[in-house]
Biopython code that builds the backbone (N, CA, C, O; Angstrom):
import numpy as np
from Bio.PDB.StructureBuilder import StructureBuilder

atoms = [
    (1, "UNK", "N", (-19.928, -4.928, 5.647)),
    (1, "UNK", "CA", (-19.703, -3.811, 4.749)),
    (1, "UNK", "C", (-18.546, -4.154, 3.802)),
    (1, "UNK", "O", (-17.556, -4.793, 4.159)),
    (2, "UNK", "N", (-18.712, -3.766, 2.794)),
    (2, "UNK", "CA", (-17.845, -4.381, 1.473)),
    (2, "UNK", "C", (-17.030, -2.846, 1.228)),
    (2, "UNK", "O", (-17.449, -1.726, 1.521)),
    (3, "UNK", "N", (-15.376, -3.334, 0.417)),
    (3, "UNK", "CA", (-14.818, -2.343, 0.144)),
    (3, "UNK", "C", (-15.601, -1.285, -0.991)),
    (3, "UNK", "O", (-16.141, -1.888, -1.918)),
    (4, "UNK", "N", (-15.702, 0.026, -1.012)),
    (4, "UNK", "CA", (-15.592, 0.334, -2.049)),
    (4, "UNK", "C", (-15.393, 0.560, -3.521)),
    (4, "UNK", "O", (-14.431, -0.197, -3.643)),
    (5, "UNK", "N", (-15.563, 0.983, -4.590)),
    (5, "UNK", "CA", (-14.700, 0.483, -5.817)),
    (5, "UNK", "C", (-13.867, 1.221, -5.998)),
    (5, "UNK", "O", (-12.944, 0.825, -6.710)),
    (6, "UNK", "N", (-13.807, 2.523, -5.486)),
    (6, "UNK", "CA", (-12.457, 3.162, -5.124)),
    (6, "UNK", "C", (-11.216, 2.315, -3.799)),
    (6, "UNK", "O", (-10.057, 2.670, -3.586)),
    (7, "UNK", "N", (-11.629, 1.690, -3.428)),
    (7, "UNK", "CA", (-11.005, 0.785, -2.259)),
    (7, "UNK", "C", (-10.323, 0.163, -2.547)),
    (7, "UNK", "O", (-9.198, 0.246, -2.053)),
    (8, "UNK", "N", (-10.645, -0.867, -3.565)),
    (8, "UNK", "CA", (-10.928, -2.306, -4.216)),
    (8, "UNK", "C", (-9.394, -1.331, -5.276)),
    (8, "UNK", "O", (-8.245, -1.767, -5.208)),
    (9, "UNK", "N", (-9.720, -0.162, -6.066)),
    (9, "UNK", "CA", (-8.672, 0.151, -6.809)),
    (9, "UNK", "C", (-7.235, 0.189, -6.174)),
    (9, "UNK", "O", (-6.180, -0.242, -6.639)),
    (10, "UNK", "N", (-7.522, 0.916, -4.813)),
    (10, "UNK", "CA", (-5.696, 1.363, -4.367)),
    (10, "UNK", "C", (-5.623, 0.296, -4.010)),
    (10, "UNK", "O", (-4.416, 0.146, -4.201)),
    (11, "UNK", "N", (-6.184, -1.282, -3.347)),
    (11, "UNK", "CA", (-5.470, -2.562, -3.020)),
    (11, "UNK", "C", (-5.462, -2.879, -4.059)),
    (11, "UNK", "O", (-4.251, -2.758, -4.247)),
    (12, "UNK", "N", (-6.047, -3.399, -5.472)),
    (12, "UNK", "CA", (-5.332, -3.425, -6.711)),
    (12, "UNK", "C", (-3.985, -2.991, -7.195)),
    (12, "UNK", "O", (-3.050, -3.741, -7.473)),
    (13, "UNK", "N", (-4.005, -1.501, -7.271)),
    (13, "UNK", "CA", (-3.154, -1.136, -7.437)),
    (13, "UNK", "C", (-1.854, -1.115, -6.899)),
    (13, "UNK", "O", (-0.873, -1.065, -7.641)),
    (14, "UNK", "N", (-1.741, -1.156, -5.405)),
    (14, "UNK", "CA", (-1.075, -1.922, -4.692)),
    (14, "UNK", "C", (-0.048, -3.601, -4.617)),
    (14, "UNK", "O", (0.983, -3.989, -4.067)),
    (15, "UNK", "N", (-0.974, -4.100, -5.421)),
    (15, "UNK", "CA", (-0.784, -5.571, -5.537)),
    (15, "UNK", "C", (-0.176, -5.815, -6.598)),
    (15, "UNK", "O", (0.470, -6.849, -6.776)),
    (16, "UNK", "N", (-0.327, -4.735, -7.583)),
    (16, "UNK", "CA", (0.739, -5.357, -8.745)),
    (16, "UNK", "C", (0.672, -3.902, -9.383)),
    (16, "UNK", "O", (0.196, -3.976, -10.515)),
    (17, "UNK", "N", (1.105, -2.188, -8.896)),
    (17, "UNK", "CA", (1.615, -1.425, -9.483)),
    (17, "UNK", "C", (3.071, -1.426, -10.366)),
    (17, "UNK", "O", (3.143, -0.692, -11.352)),
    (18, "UNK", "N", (4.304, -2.333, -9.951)),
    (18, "UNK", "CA", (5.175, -2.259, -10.923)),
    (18, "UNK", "C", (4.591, -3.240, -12.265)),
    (18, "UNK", "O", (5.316, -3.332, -13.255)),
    (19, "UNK", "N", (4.000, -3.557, -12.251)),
    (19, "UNK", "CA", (3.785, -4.934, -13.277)),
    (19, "UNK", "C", (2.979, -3.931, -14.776)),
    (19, "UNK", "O", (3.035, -4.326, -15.941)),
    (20, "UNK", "N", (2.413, -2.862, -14.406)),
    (20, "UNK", "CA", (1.605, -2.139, -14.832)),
    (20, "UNK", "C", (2.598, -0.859, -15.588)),
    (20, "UNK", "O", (2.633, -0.452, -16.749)),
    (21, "UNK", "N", (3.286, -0.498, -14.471)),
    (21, "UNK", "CA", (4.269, 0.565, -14.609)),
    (21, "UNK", "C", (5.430, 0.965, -15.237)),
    (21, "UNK", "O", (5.886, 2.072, -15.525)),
    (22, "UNK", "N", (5.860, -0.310, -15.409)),
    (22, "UNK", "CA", (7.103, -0.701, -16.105)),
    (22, "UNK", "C", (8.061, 0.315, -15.401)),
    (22, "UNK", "O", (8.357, 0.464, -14.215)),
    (23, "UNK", "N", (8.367, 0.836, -16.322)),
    (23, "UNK", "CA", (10.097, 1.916, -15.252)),
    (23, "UNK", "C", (9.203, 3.022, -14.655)),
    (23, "UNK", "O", (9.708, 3.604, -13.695)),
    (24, "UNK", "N", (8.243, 3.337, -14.950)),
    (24, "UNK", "CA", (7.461, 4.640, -14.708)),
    (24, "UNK", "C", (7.551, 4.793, -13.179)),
    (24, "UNK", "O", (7.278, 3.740, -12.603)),
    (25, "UNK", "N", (7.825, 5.700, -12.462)),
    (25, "UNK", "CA", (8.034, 5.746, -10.839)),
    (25, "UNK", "C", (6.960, 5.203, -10.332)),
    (25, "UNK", "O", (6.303, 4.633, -11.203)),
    (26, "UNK", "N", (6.465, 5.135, -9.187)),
    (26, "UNK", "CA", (5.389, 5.152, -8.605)),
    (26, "UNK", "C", (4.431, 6.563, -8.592)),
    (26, "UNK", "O", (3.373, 6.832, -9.161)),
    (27, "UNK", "N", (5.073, 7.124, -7.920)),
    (27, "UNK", "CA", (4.045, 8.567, -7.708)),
    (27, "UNK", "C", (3.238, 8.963, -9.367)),
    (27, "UNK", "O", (2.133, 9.355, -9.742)),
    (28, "UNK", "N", (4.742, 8.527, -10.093)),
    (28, "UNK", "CA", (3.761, 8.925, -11.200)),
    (28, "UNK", "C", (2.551, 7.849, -11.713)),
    (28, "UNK", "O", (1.476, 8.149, -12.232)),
    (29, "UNK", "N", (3.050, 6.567, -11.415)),
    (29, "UNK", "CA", (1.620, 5.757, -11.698)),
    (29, "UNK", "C", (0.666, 6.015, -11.345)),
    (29, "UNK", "O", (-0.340, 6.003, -12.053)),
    (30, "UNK", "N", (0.709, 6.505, -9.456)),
    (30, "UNK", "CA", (0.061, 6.841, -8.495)),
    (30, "UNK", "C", (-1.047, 7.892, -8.962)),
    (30, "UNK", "O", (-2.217, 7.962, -8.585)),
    (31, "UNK", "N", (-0.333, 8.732, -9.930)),
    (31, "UNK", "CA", (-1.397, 10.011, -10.393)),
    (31, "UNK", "C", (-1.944, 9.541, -11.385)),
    (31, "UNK", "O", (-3.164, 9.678, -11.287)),
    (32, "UNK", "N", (-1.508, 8.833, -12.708)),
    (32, "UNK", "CA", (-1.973, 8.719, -14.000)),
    (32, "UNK", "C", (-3.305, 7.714, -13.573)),
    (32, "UNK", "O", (-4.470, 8.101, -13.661)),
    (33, "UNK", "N", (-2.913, 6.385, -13.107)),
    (33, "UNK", "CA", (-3.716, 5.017, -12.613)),
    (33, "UNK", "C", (-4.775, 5.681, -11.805)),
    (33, "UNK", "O", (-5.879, 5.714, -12.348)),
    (34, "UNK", "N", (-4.682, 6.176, -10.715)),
    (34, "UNK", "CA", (-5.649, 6.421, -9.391)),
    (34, "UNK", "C", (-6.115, 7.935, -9.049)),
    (34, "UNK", "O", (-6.809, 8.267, -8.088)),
    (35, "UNK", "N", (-5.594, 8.749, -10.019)),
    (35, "UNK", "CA", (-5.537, 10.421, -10.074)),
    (35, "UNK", "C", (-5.829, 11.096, -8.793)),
    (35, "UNK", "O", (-6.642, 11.937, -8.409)),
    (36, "UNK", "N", (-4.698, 10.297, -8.188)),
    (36, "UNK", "CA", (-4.939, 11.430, -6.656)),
    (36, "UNK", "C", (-2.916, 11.363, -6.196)),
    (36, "UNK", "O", (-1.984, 10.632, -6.533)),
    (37, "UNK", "N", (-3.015, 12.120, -5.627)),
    (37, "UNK", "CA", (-1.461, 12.278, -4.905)),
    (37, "UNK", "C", (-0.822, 11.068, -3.702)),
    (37, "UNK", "O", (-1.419, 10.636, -2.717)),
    (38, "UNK", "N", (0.528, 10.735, -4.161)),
    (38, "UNK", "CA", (0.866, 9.874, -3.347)),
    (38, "UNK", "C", (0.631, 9.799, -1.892)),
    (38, "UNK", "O", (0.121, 8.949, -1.162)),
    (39, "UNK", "N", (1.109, 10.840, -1.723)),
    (39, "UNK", "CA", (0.878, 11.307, 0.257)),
    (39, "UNK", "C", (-0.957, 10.922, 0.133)),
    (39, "UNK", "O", (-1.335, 10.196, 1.052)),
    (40, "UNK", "N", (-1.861, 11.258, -0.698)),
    (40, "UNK", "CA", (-3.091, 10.857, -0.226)),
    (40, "UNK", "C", (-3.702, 9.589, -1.063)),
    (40, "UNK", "O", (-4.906, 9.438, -1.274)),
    (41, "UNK", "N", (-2.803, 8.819, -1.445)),
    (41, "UNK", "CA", (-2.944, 7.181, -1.678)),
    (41, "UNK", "C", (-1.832, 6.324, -0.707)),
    (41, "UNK", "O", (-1.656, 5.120, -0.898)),
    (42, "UNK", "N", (-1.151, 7.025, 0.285)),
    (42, "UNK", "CA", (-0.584, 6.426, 1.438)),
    (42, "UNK", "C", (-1.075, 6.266, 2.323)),
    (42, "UNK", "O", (-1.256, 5.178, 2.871)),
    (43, "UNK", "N", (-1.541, 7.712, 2.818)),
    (43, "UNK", "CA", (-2.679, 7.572, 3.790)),
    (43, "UNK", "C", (-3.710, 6.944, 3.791)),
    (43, "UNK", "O", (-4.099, 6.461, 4.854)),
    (44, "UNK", "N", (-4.696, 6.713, 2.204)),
    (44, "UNK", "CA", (-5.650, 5.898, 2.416)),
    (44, "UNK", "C", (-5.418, 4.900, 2.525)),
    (44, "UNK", "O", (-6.451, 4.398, 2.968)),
    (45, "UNK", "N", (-4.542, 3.997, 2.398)),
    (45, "UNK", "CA", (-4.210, 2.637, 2.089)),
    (45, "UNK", "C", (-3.650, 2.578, 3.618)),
    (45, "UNK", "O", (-3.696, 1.448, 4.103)),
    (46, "UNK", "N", (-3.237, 3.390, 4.286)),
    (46, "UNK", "CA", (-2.810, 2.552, 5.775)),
    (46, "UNK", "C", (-3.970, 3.065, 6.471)),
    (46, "UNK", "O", (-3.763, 2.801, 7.655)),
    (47, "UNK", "N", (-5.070, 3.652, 6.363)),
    (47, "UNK", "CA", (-6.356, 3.600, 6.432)),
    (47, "UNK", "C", (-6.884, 1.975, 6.451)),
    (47, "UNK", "O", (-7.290, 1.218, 7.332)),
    (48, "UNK", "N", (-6.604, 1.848, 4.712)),
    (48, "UNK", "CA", (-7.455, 0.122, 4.639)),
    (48, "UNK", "C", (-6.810, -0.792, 5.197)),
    (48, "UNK", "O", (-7.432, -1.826, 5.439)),
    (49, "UNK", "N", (-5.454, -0.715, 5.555)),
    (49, "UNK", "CA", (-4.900, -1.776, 6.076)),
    (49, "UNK", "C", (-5.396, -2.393, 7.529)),
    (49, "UNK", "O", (-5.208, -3.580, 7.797)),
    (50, "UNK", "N", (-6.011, -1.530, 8.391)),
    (50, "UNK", "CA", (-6.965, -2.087, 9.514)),
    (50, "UNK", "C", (-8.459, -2.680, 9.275)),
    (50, "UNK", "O", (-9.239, -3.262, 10.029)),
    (51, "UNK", "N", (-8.540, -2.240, 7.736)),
    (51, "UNK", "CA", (-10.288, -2.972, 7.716)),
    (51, "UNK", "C", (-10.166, -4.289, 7.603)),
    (51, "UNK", "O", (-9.341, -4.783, 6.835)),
    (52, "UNK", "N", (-11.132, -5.151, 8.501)),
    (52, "UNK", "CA", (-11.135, -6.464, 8.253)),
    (52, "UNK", "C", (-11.450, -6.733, 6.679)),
    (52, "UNK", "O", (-11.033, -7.734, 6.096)),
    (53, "UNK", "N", (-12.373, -5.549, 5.954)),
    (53, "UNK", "CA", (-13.085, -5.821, 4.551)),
    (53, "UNK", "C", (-11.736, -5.752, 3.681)),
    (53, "UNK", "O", (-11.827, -6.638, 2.831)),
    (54, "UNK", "N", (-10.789, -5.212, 3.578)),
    (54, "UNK", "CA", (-9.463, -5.496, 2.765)),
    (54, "UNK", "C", (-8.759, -6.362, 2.882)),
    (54, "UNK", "O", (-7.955, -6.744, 2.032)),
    (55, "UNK", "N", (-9.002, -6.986, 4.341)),
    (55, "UNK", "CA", (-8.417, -8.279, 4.529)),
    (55, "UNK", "C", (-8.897, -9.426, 4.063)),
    (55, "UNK", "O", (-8.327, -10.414, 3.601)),
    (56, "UNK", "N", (-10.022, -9.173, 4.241)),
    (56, "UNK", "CA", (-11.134, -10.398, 3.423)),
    (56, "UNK", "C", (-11.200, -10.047, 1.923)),
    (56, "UNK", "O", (-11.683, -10.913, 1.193)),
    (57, "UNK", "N", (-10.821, -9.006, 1.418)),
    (57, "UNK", "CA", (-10.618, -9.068, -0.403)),
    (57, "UNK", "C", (-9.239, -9.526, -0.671)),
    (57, "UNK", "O", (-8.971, -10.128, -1.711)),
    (58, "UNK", "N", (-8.156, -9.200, 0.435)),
    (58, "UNK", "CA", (-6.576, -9.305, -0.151)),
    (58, "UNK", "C", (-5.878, -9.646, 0.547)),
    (58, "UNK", "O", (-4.818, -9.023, 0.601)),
    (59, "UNK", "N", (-6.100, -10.943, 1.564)),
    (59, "UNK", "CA", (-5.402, -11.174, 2.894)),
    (59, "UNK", "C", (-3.984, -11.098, 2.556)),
    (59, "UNK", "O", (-3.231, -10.263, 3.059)),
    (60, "UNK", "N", (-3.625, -11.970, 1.703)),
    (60, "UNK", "CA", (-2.099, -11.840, 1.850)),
    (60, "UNK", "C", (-1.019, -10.529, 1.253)),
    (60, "UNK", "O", (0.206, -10.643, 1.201)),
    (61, "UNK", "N", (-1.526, -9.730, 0.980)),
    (61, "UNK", "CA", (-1.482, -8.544, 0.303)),
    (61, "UNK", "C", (-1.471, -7.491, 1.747)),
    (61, "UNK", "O", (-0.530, -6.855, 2.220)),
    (62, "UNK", "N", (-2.689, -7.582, 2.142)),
    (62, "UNK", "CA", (-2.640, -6.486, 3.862)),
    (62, "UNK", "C", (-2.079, -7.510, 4.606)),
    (62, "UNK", "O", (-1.602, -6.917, 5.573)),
    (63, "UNK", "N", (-1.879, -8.536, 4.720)),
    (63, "UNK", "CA", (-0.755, -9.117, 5.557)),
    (63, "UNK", "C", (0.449, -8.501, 5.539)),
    (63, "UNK", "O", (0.995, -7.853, 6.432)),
    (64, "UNK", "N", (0.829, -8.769, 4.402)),
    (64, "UNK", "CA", (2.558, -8.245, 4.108)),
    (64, "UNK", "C", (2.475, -6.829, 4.426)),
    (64, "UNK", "O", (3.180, -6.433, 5.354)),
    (65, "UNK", "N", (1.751, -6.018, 3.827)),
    (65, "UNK", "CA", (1.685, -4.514, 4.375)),
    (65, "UNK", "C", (1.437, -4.078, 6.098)),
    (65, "UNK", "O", (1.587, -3.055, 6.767)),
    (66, "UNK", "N", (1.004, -5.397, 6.335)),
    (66, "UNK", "CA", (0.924, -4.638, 7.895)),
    (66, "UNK", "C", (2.110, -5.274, 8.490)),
    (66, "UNK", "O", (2.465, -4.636, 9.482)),
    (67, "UNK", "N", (2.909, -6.372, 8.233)),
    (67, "UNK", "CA", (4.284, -6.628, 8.564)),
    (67, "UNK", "C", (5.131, -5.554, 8.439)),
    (67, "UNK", "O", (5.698, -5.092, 9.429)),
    (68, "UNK", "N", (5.337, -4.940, 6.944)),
    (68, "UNK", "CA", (6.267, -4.000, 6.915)),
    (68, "UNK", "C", (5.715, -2.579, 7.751)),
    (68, "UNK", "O", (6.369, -1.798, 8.442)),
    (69, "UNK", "N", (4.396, -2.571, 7.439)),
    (69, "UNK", "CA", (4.304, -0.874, 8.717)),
    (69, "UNK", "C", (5.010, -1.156, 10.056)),
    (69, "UNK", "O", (5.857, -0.397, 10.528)),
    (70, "UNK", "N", (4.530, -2.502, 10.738)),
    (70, "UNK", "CA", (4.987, -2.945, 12.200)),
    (70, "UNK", "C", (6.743, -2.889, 11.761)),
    (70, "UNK", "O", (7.446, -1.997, 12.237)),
    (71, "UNK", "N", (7.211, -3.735, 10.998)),
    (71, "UNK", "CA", (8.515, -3.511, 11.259)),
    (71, "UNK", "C", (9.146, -1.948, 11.208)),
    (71, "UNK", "O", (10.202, -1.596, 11.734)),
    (72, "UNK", "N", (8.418, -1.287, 10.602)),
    (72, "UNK", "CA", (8.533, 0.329, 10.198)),
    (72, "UNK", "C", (8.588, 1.193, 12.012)),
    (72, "UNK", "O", (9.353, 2.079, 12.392)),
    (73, "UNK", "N", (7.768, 0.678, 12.576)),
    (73, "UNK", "CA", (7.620, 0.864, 13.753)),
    (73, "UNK", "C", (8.312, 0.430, 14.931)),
    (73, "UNK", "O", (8.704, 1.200, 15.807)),
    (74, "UNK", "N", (8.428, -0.572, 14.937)),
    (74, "UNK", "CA", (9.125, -1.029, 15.699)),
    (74, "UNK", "C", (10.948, -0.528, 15.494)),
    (74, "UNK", "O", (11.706, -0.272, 16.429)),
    (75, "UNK", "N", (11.231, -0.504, 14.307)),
    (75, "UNK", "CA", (12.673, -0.048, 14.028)),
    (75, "UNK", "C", (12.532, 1.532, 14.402)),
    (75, "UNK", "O", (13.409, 1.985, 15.137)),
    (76, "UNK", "N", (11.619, 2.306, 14.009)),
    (76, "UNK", "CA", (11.674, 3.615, 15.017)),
    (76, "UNK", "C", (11.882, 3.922, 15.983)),
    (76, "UNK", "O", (12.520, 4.866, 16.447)),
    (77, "UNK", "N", (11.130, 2.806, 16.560)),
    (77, "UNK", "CA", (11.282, 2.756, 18.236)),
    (77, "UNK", "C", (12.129, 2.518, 18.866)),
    (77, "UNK", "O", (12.293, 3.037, 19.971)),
    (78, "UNK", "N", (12.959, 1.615, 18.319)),
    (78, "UNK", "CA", (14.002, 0.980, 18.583)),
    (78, "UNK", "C", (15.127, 2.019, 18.103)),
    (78, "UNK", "O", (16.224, 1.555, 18.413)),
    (79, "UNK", "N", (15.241, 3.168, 17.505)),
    (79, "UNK", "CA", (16.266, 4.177, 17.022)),
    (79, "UNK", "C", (16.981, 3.465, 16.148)),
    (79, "UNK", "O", (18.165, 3.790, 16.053)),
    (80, "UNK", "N", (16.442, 2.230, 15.213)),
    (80, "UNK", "CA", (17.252, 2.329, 14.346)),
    (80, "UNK", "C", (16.939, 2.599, 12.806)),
    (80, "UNK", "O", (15.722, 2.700, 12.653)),
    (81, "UNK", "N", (17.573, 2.731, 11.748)),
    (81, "UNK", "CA", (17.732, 3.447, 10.180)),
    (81, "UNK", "C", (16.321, 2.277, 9.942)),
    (81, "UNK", "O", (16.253, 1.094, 10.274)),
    (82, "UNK", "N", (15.324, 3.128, 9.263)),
    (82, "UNK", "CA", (14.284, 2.096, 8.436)),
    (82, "UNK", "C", (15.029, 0.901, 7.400)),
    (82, "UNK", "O", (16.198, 1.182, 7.135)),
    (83, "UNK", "N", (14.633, -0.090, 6.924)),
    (83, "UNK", "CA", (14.893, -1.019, 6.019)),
    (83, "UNK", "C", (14.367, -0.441, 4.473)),
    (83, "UNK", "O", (13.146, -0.558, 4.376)),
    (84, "UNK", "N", (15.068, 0.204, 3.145)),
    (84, "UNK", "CA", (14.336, 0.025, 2.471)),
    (84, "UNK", "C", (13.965, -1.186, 1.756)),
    (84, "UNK", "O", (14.720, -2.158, 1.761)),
    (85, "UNK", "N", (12.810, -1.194, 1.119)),
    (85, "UNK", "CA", (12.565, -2.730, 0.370)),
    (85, "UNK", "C", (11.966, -2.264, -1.010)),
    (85, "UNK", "O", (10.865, -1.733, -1.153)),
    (86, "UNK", "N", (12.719, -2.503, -1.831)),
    (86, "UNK", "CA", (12.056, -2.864, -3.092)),
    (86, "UNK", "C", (10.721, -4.021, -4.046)),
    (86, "UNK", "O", (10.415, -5.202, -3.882)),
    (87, "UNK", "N", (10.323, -3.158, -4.835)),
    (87, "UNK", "CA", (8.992, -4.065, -5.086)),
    (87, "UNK", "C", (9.553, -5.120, -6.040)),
    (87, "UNK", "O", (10.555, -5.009, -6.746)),
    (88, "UNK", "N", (8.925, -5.912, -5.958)),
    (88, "UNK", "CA", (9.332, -7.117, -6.353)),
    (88, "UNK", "C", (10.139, -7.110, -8.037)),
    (88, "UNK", "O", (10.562, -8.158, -8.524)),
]
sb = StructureBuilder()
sb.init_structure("model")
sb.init_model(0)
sb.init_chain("A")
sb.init_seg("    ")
for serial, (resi, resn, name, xyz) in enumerate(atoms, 1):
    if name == "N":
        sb.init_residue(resn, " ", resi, " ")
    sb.init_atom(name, np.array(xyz, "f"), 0.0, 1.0, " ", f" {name:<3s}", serial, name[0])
structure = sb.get_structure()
């Protein structure tokens, strides 16, 4: 089963939203680019981050994203302050 072309957009968009955005925030790219709300282009995207089919369109892309969720997790667990990280 192949991603979607709505799928295929939020790992796009994902992969190079500042490059697109210039100073423009995210959320607001988030609406203009993909016209749906951040909280529900977060959720879908850690949705795709378990499909093998996003992995096979963008391995190193859901790689890095599933590093930072795990470290996201693991530092919870562990009681300590999240890491923020800036996009490139």
């Amino acid at each position: 089963m192949d991603l979607t072309a709505g799928e295929k957009a939020l790992v796009d968009f994902e992969r190079g939203w500042w490059l697109e955005a210039g100073r423009e925030p995210k959320g607001t790219a988030i609406r203009r680019c993909l016209d749906m709300s951040p909280s529900a282009y977060r959720s879908a995207l850690e949705r795709l981050l378990d499909s093998p089919c996003a992995l096979a369109y963008d391995p190193l892309l859901v790689r890095r994203l599933r590093r930072r969720r795990d470290e996201r997790r693991r530092a919870r667990f562990a009681g300590e302050a999240p890491r923020r990280r800036r996009p490139h």
